[in-house]
N, C-alpha and C positions, 0 to 999 in steps of 0.2 A: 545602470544600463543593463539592458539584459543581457545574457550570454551566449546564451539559442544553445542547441540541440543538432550534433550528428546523428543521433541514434536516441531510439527511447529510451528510457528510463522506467523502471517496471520496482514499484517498492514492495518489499514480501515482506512476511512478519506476522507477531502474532496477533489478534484482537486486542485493542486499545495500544496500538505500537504509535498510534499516529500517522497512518499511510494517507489517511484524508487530510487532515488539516496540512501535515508537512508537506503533502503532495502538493496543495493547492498553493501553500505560498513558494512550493521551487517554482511550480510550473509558469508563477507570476515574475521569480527572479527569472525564468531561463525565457522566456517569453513567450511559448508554448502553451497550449491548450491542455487541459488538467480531464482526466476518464477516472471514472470507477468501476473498475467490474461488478461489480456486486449494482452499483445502482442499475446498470444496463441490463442486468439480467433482471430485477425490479423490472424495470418499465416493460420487458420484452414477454414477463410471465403475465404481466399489472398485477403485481401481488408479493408480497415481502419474500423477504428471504426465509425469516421463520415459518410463515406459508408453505412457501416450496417443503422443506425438511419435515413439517408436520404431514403433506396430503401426498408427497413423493418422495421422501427418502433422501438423504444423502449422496448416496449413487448417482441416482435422476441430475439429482443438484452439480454435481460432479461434471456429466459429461457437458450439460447446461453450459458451466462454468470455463469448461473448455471451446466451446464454440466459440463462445463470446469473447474470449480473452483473444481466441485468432484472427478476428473479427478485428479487436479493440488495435490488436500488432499492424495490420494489413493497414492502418491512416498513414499519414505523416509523424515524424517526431512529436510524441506527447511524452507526458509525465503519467502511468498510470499505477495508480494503486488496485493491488489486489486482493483476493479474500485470506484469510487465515491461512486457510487451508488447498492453497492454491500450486503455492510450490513446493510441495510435497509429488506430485506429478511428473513422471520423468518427462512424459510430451510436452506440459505448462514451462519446463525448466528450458526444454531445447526452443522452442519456439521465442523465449524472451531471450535468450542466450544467443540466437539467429538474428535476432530483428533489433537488439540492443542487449540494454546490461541489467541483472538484478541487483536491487540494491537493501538487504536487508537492515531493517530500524531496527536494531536492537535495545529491547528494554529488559530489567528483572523482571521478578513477579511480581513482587510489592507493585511497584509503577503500574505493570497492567491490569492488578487488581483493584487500587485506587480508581483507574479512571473504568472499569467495566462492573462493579458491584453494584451501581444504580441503577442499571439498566436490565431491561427485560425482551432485547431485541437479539440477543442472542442465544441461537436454538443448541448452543454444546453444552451453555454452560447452565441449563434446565434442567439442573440433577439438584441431589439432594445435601451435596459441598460442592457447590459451586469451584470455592477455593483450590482444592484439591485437585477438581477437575482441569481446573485453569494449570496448575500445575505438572500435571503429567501430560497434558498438551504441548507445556511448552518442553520436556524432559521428551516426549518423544516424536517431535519436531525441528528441534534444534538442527540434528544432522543435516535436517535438508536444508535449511536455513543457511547453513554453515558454508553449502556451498554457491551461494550468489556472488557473484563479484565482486563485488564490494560490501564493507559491511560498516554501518555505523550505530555507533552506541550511545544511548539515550543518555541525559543529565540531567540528576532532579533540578527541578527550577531555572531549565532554558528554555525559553523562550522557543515557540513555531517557527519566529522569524530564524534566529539564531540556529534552532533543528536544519531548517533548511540550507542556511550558508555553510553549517558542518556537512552537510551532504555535498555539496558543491565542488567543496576540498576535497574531498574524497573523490569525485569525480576529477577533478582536478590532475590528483597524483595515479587514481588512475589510467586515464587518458584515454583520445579517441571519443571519444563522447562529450565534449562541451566543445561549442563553437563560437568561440570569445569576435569573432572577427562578423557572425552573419548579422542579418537583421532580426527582430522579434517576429515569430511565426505565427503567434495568437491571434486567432482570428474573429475573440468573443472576451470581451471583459470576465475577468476573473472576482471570487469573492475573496479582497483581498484582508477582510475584517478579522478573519481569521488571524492573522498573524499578530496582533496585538496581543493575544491571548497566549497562559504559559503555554508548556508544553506537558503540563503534570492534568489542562483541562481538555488534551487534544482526542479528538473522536478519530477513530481507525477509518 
């Protein structure tokens, strides 16, 4: 049964933490509707994210990514995931901080190198060590990371499903944010195939 939502839930973290996948099977446990930043800023440019950072900068990308995330806070209780590089923003921190809670995924680097070395959709790590790169991201990321409200940490070989119920608990012992008593708020079927899958295959 689902649990519903006082307040959003806003996952931060770094590329390949799992903010999509885990997002979408909480958003199906709590009964809420599931946002991506990053995709909405997709549809709102029509044109990738590596697009944006290759023809406008980072910067551009940046404020972009701010509109849209206040944008994304101003609905009803959802579950949203955000970009990498999102709550690193002191504005990004207060407004999720305002309208609900950050819930940082935390992974090592191995894990987010494993699930992001196949891919070519991401415009940070189009350097020449990749590896490295990914690594001093997360080395000088951390701190802001550090301070979401919650924070939960990743485990080789659990499961989406599983990612998600540890988040839950964690919401749980938080408190103020999970509403074990309302109805399901969803108001659009969810893709709930995802969660079948580990959590070592999950896409950010």
């Amino acid at each position: 049964m689902a649990v519903g939502l006082k307040k959003t839930v806003a996952l931060v973290g770094m590329m390949g933490a799992g903010k999509t996948a885990v997002g979408k099977a909480l958003a199906q446990k709590c009964g809420v509707d599931f946002l991506d930043s990053d995709a909405e800023i997709e549809k709102a440019a029509n044109c990738s994210i590596a697009e944006i950072f290759s023809d406008y900068g980072e910067a551009f990308f940046r404020d972009k990514e701010t509109l849209v995330i206040s944008r994304l806070l101003a609905t009803k209780q959802v579950v949203l995931s955000t970009g990498g590089g999102a709550f690193l923003s002191g504005t990004n921190r207060d407004m999720i901080s305002d309208k609900g809670v950050a819930v940082w995924l935390k992974a090592d680097v191995d894990i987010l190198w494993n699930r992001v070395r196949h891919k070519n959709t991401r415009p940070l790590l189009r350097t020449a060590n990749p590896y490295e790169t990914l690594t001093e991201l997360m080395r000088t990321r951390t701190p802001f990371y550090e301070k979401a409200g919650v924070i939960v940490e990743a485990e080789p070989g659990l499961s989406i499903e599983g990612m998600a119920d540890k988040v839950i608990e964690a919401l749980r012992a938080f408190g103020g944010i999970l509403d074990e008593d309302s109805p399901p708020q969803r108001t659009a079927p969810q893709d709930g195939g995802t969660a079948a899958k580990t959590a070592v295959e999950a896409k950010e």
